[in-house]
PyMOL commands that place a pseudoatom at each C-alpha (Angstrom):
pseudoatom trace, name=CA, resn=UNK, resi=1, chain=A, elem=C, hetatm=0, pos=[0.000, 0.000, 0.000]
pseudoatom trace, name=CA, resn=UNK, resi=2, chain=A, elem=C, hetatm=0, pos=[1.328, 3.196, -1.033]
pseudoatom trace, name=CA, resn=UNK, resi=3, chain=A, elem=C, hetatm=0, pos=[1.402, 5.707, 1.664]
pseudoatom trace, name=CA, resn=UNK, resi=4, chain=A, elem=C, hetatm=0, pos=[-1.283, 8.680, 1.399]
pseudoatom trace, name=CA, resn=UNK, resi=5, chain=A, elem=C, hetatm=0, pos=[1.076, 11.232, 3.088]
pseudoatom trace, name=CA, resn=UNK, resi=6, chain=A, elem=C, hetatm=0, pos=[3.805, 13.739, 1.356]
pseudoatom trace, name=CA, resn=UNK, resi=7, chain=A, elem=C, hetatm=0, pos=[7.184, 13.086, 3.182]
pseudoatom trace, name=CA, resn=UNK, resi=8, chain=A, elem=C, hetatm=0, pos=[7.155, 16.233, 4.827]
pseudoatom trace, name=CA, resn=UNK, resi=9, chain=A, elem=C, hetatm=0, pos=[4.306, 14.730, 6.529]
pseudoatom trace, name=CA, resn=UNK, resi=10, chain=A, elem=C, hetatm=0, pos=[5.466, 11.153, 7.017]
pseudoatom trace, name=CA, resn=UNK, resi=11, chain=A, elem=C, hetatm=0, pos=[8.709, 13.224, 8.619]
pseudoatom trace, name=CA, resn=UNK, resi=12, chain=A, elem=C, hetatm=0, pos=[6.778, 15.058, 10.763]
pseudoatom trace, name=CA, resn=UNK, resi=13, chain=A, elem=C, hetatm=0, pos=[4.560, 12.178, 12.261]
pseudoatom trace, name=CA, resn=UNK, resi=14, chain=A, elem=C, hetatm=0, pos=[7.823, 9.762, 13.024]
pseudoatom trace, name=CA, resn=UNK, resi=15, chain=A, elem=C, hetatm=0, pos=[9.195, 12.413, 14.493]
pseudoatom trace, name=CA, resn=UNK, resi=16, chain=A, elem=C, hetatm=0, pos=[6.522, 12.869, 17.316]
pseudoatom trace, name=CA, resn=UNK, resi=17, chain=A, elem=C, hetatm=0, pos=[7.133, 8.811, 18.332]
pseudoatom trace, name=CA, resn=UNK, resi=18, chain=A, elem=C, hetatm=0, pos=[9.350, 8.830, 21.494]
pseudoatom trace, name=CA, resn=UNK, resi=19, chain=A, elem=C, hetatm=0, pos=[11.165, 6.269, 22.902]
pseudoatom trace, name=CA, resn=UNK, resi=20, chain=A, elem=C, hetatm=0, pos=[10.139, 6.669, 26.602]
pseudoatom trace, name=CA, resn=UNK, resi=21, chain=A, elem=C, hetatm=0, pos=[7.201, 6.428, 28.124]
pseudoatom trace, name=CA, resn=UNK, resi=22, chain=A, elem=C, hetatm=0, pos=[5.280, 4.323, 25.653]
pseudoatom trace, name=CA, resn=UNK, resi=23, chain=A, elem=C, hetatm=0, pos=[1.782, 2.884, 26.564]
pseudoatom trace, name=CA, resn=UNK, resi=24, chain=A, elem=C, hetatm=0, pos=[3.476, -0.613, 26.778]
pseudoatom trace, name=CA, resn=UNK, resi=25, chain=A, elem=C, hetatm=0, pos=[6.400, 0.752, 29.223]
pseudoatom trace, name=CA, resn=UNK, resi=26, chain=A, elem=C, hetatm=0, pos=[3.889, 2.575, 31.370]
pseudoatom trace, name=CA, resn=UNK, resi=27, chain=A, elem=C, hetatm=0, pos=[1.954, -0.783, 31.438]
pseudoatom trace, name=CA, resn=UNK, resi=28, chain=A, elem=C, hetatm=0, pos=[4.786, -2.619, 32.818]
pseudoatom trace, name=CA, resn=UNK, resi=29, chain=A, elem=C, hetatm=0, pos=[5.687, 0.440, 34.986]
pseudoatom trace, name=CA, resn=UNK, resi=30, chain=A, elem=C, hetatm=0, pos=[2.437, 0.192, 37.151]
pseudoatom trace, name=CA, resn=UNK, resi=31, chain=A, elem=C, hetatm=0, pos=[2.259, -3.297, 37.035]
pseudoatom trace, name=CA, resn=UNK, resi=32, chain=A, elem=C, hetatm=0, pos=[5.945, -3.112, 38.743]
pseudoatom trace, name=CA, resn=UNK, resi=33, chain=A, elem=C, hetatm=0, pos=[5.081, -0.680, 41.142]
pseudoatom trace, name=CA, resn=UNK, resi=34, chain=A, elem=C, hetatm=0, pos=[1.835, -2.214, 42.529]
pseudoatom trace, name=CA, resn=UNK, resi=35, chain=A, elem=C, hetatm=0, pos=[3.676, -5.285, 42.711]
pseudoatom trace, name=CA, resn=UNK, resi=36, chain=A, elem=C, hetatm=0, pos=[6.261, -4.289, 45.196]
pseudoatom trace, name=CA, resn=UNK, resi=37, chain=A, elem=C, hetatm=0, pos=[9.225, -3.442, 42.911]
pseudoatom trace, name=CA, resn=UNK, resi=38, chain=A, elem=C, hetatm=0, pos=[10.670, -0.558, 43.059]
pseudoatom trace, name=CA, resn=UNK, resi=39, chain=A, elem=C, hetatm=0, pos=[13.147, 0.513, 39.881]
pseudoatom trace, name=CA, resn=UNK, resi=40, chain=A, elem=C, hetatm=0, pos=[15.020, 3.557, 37.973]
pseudoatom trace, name=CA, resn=UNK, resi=41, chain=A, elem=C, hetatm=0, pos=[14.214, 5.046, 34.627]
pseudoatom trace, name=CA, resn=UNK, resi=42, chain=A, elem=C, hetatm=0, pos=[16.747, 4.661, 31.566]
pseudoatom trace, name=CA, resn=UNK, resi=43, chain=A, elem=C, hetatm=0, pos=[19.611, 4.590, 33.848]
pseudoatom trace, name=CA, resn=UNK, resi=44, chain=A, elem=C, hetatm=0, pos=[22.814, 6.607, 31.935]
pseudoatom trace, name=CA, resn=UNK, resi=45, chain=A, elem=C, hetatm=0, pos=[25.425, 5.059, 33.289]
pseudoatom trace, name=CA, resn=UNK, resi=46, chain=A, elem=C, hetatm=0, pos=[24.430, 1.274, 31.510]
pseudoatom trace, name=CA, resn=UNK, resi=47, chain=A, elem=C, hetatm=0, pos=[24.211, 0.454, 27.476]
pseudoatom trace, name=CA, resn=UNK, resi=48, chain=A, elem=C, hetatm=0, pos=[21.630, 1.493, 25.799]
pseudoatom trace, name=CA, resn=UNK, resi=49, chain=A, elem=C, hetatm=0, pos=[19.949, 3.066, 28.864]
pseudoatom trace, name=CA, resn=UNK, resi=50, chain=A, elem=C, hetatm=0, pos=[17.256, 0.382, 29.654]
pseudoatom trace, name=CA, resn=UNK, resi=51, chain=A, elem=C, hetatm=0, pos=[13.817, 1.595, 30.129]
pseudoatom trace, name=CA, resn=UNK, resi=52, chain=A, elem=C, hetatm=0, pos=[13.773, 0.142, 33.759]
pseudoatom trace, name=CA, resn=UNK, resi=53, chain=A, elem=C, hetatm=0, pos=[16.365, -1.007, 36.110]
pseudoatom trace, name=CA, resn=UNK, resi=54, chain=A, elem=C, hetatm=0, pos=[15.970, -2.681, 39.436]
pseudoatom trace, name=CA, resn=UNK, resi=55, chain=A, elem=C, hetatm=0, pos=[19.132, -2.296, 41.180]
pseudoatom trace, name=CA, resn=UNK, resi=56, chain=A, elem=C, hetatm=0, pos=[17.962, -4.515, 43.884]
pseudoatom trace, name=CA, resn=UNK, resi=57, chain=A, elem=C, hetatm=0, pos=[17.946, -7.612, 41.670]
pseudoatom trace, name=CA, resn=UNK, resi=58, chain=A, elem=C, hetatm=0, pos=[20.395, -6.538, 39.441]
pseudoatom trace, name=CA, resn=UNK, resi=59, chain=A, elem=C, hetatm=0, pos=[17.795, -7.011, 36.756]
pseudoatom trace, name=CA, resn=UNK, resi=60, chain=A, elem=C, hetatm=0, pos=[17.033, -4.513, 33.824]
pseudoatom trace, name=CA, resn=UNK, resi=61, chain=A, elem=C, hetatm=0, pos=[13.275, -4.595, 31.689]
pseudoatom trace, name=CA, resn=UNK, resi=62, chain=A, elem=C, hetatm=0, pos=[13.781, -3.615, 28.262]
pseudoatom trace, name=CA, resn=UNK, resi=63, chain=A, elem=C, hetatm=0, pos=[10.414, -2.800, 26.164]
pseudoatom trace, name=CA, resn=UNK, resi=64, chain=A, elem=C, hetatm=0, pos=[10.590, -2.765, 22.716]
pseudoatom trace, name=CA, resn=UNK, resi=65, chain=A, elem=C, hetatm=0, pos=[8.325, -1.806, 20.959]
pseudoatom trace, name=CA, resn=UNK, resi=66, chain=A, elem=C, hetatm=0, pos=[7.664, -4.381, 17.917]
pseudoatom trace, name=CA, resn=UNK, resi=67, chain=A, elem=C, hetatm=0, pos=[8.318, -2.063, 14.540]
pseudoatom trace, name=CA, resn=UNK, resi=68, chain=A, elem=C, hetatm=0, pos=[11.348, -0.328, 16.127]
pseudoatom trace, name=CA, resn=UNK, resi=69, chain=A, elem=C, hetatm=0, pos=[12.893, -3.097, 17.302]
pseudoatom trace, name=CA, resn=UNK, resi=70, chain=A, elem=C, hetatm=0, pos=[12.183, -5.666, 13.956]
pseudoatom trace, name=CA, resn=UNK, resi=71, chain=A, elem=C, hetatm=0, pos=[10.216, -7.859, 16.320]
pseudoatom trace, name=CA, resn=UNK, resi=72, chain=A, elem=C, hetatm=0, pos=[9.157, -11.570, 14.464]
pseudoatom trace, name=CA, resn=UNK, resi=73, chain=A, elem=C, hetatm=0, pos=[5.598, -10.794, 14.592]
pseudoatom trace, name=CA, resn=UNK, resi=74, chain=A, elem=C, hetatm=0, pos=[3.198, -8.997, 12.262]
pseudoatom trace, name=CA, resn=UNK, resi=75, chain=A, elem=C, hetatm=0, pos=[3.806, -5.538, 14.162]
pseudoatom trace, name=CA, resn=UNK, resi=76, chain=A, elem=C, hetatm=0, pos=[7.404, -5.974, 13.192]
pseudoatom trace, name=CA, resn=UNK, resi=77, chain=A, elem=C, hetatm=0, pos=[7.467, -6.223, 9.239]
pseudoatom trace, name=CA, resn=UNK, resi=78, chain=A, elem=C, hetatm=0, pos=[9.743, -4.088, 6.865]
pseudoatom trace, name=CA, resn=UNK, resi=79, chain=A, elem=C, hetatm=0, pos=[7.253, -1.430, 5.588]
pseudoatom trace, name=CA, resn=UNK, resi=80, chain=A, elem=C, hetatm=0, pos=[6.471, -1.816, 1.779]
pseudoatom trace, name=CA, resn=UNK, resi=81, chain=A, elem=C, hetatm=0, pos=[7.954, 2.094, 0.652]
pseudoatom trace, name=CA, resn=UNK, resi=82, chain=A, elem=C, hetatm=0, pos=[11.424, 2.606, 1.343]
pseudoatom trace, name=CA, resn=UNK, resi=83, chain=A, elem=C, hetatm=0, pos=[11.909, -1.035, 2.236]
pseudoatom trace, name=CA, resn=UNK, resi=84, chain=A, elem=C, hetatm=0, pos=[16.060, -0.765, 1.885]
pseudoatom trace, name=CA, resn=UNK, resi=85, chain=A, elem=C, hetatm=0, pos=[15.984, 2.171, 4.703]
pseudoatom trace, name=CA, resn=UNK, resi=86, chain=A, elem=C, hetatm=0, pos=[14.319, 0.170, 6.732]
pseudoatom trace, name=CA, resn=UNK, resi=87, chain=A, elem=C, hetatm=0, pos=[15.707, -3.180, 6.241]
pseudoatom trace, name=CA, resn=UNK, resi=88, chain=A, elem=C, hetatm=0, pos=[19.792, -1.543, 7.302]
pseudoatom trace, name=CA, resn=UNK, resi=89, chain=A, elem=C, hetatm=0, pos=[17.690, 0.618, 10.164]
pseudoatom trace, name=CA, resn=UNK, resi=90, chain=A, elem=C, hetatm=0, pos=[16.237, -2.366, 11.576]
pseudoatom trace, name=CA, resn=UNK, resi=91, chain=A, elem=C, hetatm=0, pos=[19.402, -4.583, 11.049]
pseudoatom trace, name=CA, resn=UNK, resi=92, chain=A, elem=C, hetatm=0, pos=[21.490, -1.219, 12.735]
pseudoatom trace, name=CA, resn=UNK, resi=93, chain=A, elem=C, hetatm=0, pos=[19.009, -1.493, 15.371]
pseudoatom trace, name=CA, resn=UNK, resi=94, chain=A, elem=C, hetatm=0, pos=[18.985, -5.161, 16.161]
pseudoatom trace, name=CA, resn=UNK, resi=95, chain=A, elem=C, hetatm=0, pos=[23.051, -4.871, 16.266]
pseudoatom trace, name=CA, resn=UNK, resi=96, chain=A, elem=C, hetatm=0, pos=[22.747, -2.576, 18.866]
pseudoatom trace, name=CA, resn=UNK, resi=97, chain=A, elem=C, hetatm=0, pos=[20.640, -4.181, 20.931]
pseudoatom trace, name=CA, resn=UNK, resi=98, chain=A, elem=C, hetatm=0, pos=[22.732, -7.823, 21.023]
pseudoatom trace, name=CA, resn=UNK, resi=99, chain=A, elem=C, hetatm=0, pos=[25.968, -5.327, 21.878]
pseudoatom trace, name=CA, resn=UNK, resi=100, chain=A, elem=C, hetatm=0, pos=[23.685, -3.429, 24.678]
pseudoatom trace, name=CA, resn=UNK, resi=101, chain=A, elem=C, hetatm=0, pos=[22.270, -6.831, 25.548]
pseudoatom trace, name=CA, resn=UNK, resi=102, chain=A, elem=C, hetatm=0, pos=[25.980, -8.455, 26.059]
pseudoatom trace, name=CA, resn=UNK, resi=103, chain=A, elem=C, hetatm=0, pos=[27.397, -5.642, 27.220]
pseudoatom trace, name=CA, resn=UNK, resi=104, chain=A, elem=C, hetatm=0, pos=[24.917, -5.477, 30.298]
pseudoatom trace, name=CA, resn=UNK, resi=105, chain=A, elem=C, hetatm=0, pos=[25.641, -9.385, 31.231]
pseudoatom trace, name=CA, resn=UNK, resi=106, chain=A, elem=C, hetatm=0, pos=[29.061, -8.821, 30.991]
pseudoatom trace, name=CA, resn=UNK, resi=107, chain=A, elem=C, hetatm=0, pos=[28.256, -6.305, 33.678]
pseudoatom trace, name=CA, resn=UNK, resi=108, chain=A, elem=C, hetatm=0, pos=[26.497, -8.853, 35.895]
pseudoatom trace, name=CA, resn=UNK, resi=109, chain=A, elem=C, hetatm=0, pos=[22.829, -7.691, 34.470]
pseudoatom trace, name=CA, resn=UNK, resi=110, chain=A, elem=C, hetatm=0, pos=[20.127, -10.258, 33.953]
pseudoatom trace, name=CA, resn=UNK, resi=111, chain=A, elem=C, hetatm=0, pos=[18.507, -8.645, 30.947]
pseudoatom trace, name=CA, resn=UNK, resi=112, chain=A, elem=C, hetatm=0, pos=[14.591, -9.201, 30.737]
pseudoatom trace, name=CA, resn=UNK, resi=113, chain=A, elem=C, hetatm=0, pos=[12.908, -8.133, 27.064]
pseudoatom trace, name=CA, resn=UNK, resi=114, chain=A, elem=C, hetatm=0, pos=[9.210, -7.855, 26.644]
pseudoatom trace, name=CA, resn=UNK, resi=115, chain=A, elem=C, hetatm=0, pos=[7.708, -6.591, 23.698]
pseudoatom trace, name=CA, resn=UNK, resi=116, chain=A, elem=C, hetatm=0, pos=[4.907, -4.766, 22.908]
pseudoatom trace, name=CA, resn=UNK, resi=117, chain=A, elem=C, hetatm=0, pos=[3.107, -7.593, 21.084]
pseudoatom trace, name=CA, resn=UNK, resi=118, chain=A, elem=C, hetatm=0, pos=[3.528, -9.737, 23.986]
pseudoatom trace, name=CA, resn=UNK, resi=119, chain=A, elem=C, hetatm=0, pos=[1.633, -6.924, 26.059]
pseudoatom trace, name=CA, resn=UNK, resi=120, chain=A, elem=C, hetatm=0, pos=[-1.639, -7.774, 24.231]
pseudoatom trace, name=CA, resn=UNK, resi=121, chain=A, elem=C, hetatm=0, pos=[-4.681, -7.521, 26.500]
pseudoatom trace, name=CA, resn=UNK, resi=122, chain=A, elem=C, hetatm=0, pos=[-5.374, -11.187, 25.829]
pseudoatom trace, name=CA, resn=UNK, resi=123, chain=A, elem=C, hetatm=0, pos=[-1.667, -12.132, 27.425]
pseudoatom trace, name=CA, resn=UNK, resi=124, chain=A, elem=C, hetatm=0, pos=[-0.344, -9.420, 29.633]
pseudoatom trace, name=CA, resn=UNK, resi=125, chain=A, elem=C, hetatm=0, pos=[-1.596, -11.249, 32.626]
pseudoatom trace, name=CA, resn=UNK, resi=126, chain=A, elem=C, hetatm=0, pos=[0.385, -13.618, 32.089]
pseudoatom trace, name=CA, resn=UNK, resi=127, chain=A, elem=C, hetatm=0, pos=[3.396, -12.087, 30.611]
pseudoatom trace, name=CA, resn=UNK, resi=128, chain=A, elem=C, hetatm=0, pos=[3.216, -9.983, 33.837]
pseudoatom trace, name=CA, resn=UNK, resi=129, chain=A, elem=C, hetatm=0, pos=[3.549, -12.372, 36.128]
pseudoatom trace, name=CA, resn=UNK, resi=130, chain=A, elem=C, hetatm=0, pos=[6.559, -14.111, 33.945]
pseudoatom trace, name=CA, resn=UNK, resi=131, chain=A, elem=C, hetatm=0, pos=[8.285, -10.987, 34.201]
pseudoatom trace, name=CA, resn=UNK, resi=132, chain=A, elem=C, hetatm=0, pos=[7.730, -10.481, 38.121]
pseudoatom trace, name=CA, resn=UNK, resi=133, chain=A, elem=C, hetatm=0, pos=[8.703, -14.407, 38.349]
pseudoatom trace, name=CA, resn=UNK, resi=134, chain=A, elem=C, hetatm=0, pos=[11.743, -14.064, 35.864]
pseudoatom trace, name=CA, resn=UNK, resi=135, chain=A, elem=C, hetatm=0, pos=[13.196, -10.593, 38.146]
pseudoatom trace, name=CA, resn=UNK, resi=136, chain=A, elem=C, hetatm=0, pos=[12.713, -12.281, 41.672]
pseudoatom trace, name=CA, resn=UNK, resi=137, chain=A, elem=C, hetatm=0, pos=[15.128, -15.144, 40.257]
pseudoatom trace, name=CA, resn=UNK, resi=138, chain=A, elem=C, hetatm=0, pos=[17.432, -12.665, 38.947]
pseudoatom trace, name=CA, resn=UNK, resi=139, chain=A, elem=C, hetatm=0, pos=[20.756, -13.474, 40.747]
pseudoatom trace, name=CA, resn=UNK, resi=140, chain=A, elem=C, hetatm=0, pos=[21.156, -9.914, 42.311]
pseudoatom trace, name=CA, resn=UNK, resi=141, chain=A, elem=C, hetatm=0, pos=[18.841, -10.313, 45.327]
for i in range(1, 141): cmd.bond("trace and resi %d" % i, "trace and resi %d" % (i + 1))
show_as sticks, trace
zoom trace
């Protein structure tokens, strides 16, 4: 499908997506914080800034968001127009995050991803209390 906007507008609209506070990472924020935890927001000092850290466990919670992050799933497909952009943005992306990835194990990290598809109303129960399961057997505590 061709898309209906000039690129002055397509520029515009990519330009307003941000990388924090999404509606998935605000999800997994409050399910977090009524659960107990208690965490930091894209810490500087690690790679690649992880949306949360909890020092206490020595765990770090990325979300990625599906598109962004070239996610397997139908959120996560090369868009049709300007498909060679985004095929060596997604690879550049997915190289960064292994190298963030390793580079926060290597620190003594245990790195938790979720991703936004996996935050669908029919599974985020569940994914919720994997993730809540997977940080209290992190081996920081």
């Amino acid at each position: 499908m061709a898309d209906t906007l000039t690129p002055e507008e397509r520029s515009e609209r990519m330009s307003r997506i941000r990388s924090r506070d999404t509606s998935p990472e605000l999800l997994v924020r409050r399910f977090l914080h009524a659960a107990g935890f208690r965490y930091r927001l894209h810490v500087r000092d690690l790679p690649g800034r992880p949306d949360i850290v909890l020092p206490k466990y020595k765990a770090v919670v990325l979300v990625n968001g599906c598109f962004w992050h070239a996610h397997h799933c139908q959120k996560g497909r090369v868009p049709g127009t300007r498909s060679e952009f985004w095929a060596n943005k997604f690879q550049k992306n997915r190289k960064r995050d292994r190298a963030n990835r390793r580079l926060l194990r290597e620190a003594g990290w245990s790195v938790i991803t979720l991703w936004e598809c996996s935050l669908s109303k029919r599974r985020v129960d569940k994914e919720l209390d994997r993730l809540a399961q997977k940080i209290l057997a992190a081996p920081g505590k």
